[in-house]
C-alpha positions as CSV (number, residue, x, y, z in Angstrom):
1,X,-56.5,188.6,44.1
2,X,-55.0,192.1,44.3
3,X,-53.2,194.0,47.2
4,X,-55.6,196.3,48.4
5,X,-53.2,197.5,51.2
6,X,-53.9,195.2,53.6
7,X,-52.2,192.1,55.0
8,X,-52.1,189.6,53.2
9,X,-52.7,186.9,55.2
10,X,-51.7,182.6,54.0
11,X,-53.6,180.2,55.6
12,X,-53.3,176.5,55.3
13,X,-56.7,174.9,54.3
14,X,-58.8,172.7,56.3
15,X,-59.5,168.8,55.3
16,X,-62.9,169.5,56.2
17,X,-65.3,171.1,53.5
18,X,-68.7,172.5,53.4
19,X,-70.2,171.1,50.3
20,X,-72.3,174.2,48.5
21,X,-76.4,172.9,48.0
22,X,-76.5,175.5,45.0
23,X,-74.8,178.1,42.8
24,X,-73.1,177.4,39.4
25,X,-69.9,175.3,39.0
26,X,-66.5,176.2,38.8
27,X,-65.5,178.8,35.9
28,X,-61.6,178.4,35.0
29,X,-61.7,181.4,33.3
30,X,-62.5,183.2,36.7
31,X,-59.3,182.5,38.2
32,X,-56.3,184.6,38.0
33,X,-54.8,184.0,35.0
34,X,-51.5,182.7,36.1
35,X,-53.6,179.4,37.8
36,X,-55.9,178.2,35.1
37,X,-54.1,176.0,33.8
38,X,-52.5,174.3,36.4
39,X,-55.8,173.6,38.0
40,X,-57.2,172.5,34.8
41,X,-54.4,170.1,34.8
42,X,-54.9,168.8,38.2
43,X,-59.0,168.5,37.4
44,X,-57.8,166.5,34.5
45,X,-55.6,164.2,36.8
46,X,-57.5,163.8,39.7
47,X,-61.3,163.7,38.5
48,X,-61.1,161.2,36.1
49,X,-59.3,158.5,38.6
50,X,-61.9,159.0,40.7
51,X,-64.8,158.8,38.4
52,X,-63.0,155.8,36.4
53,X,-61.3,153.9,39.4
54,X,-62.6,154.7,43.1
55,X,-61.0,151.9,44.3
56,X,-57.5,153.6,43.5
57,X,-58.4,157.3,44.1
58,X,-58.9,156.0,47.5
59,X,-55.2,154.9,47.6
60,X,-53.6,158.2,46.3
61,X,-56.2,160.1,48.1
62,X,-55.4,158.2,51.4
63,X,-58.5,158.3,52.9
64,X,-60.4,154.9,53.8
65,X,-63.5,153.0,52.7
66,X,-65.5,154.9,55.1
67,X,-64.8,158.1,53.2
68,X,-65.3,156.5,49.7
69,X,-68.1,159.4,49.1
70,X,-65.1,161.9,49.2
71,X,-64.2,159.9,45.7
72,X,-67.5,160.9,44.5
73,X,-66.8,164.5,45.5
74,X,-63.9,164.8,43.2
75,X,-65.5,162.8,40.4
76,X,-68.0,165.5,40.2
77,X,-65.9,168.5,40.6
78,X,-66.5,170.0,36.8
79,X,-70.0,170.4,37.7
80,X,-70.2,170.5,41.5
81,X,-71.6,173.6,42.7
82,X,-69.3,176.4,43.9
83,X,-69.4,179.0,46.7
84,X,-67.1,181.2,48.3
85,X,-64.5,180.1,49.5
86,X,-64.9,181.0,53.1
87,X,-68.2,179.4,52.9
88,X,-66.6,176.0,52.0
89,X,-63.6,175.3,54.3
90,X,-64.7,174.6,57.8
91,X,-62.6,173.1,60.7
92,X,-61.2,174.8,63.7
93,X,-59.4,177.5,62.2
94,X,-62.0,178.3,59.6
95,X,-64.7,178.1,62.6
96,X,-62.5,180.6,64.5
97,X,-62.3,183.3,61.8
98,X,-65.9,182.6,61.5
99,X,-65.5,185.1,58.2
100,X,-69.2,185.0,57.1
101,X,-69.9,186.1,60.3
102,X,-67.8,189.6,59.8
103,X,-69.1,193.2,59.5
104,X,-69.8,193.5,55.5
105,X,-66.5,195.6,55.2
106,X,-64.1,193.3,57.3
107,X,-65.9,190.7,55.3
108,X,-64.7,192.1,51.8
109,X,-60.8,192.3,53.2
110,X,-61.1,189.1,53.6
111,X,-62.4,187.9,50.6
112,X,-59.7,190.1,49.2
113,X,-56.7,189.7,51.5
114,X,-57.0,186.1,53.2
115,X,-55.6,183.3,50.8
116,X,-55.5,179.5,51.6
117,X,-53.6,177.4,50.0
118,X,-54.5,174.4,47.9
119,X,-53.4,171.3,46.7
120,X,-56.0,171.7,43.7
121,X,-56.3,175.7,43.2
122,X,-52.5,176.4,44.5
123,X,-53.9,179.6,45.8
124,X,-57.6,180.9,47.1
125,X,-58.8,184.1,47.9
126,X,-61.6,183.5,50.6
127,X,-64.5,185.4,48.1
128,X,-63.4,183.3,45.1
129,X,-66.0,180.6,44.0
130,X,-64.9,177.2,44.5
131,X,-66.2,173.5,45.0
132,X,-66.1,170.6,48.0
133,X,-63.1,168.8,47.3
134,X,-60.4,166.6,48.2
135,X,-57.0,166.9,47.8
136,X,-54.0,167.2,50.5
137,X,-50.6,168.8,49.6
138,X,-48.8,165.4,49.6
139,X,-50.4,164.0,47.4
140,X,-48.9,162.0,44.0
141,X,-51.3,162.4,41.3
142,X,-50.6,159.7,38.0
143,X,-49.7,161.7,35.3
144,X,-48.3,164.7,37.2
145,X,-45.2,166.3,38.7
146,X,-45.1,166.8,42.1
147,X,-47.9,169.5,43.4
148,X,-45.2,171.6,44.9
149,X,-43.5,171.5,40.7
150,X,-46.9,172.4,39.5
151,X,-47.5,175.9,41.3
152,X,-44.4,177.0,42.6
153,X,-44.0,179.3,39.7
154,X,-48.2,179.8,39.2
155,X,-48.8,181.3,42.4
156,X,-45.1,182.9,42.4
157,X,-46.2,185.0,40.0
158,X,-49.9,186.0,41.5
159,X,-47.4,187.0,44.8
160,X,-45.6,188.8,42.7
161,X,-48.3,190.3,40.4
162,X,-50.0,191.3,43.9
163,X,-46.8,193.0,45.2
164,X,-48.0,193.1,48.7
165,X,-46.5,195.6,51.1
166,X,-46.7,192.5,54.1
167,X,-47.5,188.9,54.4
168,X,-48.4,187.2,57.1
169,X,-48.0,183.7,56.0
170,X,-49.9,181.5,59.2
171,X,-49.5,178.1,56.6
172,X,-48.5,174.6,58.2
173,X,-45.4,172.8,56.3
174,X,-46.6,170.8,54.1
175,X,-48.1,174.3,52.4
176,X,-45.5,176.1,52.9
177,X,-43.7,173.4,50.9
178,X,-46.3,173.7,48.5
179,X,-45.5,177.3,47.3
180,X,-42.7,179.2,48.6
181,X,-42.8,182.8,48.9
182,X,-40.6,184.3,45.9
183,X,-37.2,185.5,47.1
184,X,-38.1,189.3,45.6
185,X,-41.0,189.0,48.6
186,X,-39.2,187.4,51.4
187,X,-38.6,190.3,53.1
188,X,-41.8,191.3,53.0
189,X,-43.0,187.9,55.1
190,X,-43.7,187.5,58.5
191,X,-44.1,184.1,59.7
192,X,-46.5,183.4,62.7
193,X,-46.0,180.6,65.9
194,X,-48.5,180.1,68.3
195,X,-46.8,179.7,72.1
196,X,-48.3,178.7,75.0
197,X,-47.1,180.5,78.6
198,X,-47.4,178.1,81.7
199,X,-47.8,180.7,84.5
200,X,-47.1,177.4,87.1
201,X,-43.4,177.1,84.9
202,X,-42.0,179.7,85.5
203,X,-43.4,181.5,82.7
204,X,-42.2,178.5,80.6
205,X,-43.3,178.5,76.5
206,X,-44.2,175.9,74.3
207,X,-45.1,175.2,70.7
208,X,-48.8,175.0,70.6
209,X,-49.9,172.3,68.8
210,X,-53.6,170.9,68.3
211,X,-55.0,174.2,69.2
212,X,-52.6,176.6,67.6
213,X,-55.4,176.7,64.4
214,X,-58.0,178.2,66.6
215,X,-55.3,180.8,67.7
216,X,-55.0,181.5,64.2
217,X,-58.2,181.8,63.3
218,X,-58.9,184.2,65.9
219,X,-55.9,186.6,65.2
220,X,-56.6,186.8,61.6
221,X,-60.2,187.7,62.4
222,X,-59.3,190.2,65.0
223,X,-57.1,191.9,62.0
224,X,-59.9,191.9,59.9
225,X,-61.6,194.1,62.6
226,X,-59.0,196.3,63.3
227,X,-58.8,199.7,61.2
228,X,-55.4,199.3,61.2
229,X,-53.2,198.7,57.9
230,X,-49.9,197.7,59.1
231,X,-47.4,198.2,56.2
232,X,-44.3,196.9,58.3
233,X,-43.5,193.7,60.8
234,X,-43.2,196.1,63.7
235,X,-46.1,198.1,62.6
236,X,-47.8,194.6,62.5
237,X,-46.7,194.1,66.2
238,X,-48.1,196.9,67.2
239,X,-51.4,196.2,65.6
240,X,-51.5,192.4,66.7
241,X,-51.0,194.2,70.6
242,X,-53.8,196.6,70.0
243,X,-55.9,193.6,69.4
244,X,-55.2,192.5,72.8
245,X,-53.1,189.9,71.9
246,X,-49.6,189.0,73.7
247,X,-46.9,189.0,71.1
248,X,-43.5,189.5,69.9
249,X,-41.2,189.9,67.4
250,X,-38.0,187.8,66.9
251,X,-36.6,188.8,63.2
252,X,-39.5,187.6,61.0
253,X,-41.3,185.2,63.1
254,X,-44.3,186.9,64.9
255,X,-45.0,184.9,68.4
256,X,-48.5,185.1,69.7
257,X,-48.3,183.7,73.3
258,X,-51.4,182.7,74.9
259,X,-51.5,181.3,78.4
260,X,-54.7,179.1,77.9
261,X,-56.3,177.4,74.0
């Protein structure tokens, strides 16, 4: 999880997971240094409850009796099979960027430059190994400060270890909560919103909502494609434009406008 001179792009992760059929399970010692051992001390948390009690995983979990085998999921996570991460978060965003689907070298930017962030890992390159699992942001784990205590300083340091030239950071709240980026890199960050232009309105914009992950997804992979290596927000501007997109730039918020989802 090293600049390579791209953009490094923050997603949020999707609730939905693909779970791997084979491959070897989670290595700790295969993560960046600064996250082993919050993530061993989330595993330690959360897979036990769900092994020992179901019945109350479900409850901090929040998910319902129909999604009891999402219990099981965690209870296994030690020897789970893992897989790329881009393999193994699906939804609409994920569907959009469609990364597997990349040219072999856009494909290995993003495994580099694309990180989602994660209630259990804190931080995920897309090529990094992980398994299925279940965990949202909000979540209180017994035993545990809040998530947001447990990496803020973790993945601060990976940012910081990384020192990347730009970030686009395309995260929902409650991630953005999770880790905030350090104030040495802040000025480095460009935050995206989705739009949506009613030509019938007067040219009238509002904040996309439900679809605004698929407009994500597809500006991050149309990036991915570009030879470009924006090293600056207007640079980034220009690049997003080239894509064919309609955007702007207010300060450090990028706006993509899209007249139709």
């Amino acid at each position: 999880m090293r600049d390579n001179g791209d953009v490094l792009v923050l997603l949020p992760p999707s609730e939905t997971k693909r779970r791997p059929r084979s491959g070897p399970p989670l290595d700790l010692t295969d993560r960046p240094e600064p996250l082993r051992s919050p993530t061993a001390d989330v595993l330690a948390a959360l897979v036990p409850l769900c092994r020992d009690d179901p019945e109350r995983a479900r409850e901090v979990l929040g998910i319902s009796a129909a999604q009891a085998d999402l219990v099981a999921l965690d209870a296994e996570l030690p020897t789970a099979p893992a897989a790329p991460a881009r393999l193994v978060y699906t939804g609409v965003l994920f569907d959009a960027l469609a990364a597997q689907s990349l040219p072999r070298g856009a494909r290995r930017r993003a495994d580099a430059s694309v990180w989602v962030a994660s209630a259990l890992f804190g931080a995920v390159a897309l090529g990094e190994p992980i398994p299925a699992y279940r965990l949202s942001a909000g979540t209180a784990l017994p035993g545990l400060p809040p998530l947001a205590a447990l990496w803020r300083e973790p993945v601060g340091s990976l940012l910081q270890a990384a020192d990347p030239e730009l970030i686009l950071d395309l995260r929902s709240g409650p991630y953005t909560a999770l880790w905030p980026i350090p104030v040495g890199l802040r000025d480095r960050v460009v935050v995206g919103k989705v739009w949506q232009q009613d030509p019938a309105d007067g040219g009238a914009r509002t904040a996309v909502s439900h679809h605004n992950k698929a407009t994500k997804g597809r500006l991050v992979r149309s990036l991915l494609l570009s030879r470009r290596r924006p090293r600056s927000p207007r640079a980034l501007l220009d690049t997003v434009r080239a894509c064919g997109w309609s955007a702007y730039l207010d300060d450090a918020r990028l706006d993509i406008v899209v007249d139709h989802v």
